[in-house]
C-alpha positions in Angstrom: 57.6 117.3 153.0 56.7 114.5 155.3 53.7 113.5 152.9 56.3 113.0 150.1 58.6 111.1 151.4 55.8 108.5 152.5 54.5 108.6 149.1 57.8 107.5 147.4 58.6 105.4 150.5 55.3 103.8 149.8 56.0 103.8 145.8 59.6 101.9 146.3 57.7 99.2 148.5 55.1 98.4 145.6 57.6 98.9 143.1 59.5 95.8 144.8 56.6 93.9 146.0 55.9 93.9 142.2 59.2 92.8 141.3 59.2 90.1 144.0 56.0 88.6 142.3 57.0 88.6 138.9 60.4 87.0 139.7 59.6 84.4 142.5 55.9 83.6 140.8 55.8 83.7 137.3 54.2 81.4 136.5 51.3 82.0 138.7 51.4 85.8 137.2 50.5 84.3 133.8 47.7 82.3 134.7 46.2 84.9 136.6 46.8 87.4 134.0 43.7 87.9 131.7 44.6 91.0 129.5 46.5 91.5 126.7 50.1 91.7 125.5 51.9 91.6 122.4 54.5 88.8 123.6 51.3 87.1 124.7 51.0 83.1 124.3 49.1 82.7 120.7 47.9 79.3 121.8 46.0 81.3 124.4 42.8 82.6 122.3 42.7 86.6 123.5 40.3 88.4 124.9 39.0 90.4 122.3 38.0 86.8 119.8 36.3 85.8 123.2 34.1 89.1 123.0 33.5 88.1 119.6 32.2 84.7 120.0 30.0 85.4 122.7 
């Protein structure tokens, strides 16, 4: 039982961790972020037309 409760301790602390990054450095989020999303930028050329070109 202990194991579980460590694991969704551990869980709730990412979970917010997350939340603290995407609210208090958004903008640094995006410029890291390299994948792709369907509300993406399109002045941002995706990753898939760069696997293209090259």
């Amino acid at each position: 039982m202990m194991g579980y409760r460590v694991y969704v301790q551990l869980g709730c602390i990412a979970q917010g961790l997350l939340q603290h990054l995407a609210i208090n450095h958004t903008a640094e989020v995006w410029r890291c972020f390299r994948s792709w999303l369907r509300t993406m930028n399109p002045a941002i050329q995706p990753s898939e037309e760069d696997r293209m070109v090259a």
